[in-house]
C-alpha positions in Angstrom: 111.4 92.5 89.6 107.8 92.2 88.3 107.5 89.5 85.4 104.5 89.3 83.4 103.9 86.6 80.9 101.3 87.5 78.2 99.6 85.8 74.8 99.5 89.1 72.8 96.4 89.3 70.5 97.3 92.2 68.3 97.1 89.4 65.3 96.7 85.9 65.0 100.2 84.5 65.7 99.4 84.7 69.4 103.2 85.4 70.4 103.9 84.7 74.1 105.4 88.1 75.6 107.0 88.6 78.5 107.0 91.7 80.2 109.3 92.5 83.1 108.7 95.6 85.7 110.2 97.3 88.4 108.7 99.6 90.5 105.5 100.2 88.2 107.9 100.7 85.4 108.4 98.7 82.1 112.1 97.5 82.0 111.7 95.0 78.8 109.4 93.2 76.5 110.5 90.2 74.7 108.7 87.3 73.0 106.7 89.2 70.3 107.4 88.9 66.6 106.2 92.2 65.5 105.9 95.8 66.4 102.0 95.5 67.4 103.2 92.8 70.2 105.2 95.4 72.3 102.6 97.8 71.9 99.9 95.7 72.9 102.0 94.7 75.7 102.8 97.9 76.8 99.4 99.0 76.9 97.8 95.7 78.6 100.3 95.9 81.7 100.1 99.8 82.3 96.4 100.5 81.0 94.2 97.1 80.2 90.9 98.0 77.6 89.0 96.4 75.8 86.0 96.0 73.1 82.5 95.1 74.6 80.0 93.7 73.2 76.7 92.6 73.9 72.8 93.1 72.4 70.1 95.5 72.7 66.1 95.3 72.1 65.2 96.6 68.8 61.5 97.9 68.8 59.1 97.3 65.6 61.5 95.6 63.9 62.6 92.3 61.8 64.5 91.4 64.7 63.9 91.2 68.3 67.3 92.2 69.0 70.8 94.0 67.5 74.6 93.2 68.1 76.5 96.3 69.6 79.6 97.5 70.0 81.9 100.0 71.7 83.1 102.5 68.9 86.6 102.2 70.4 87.9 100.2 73.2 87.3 101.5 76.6 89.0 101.0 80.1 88.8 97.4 81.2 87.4 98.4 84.7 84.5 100.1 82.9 83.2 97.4 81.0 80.4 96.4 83.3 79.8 99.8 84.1 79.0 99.6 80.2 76.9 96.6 80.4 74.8 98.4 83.0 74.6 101.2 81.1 72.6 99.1 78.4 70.1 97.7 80.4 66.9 98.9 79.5 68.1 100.2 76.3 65.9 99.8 73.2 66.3 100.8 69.7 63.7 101.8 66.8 63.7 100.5 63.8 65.1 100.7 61.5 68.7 100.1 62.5 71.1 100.4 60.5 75.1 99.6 60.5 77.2 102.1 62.8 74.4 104.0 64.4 74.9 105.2 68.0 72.6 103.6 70.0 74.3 104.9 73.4 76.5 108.1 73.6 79.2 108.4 76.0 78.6 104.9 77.1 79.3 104.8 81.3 81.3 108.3 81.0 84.1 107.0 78.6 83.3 108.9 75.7 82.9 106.0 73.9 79.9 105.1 71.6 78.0 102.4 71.1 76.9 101.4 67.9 74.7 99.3 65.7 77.1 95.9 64.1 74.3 95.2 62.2 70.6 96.0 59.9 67.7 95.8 61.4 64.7 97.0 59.3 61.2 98.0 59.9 58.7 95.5 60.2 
């Protein structure tokens, strides 16, 4: 038998869960305190993602740079795929608040956006 031991990060209680396998199956999760802990744990043992985030060069604007963000979480093996995928990236300004600055981010369908304003200078 397989044991996991996890701090689940669904909320801020930080619950330690155990998760115990057998044979690439889930057998039981114990230790959370809510719902969102067994999911979370269920999905970080069987299919890790996760949110990136990083920066991106903003072009004629008030700022030299903007924070992204994947739209959604994406793979956890993809992430520096992802990074890579933003080098060399650069944005015109204005920016504003949610807009895609890469589609389909390193094939995962996922987005990434703007987390912030940038306006024209």
């Amino acid at each position: 038998m397989d044991i996991r031991q996890l701090t689940c990060i669904s909320c801020p209680m930080g619950c330690p869960i155990t998760v115990e396998m057998e044979d690439g199956q889930i057998i039981n999760v114990t230790g959370n305190t809510c719902k969102r802990g067994e999911v979370y744990a269920r999905k970080e043992v069987t299919s890790p993602t996760r949110i990136v985030t990083s920066t991106v060069k903003v072009k004629g604007g008030t700022a030299d740079m903007v924070s992204v963000k994947t739209k959604e979480d994406i793979p956890k093996d993809k992430i520096f795929d992802c990074i890579r995928a933003l080098k060399g990236i650069e944005a015109e300004a204005p920016v504003q608040i949610g807009d895609v600055i890469l589609k389909d981010a390193a094939g995962t369908g996922v987005d990434i956006v703007a987390t912030r304003n940038v306006e024209r200078a």
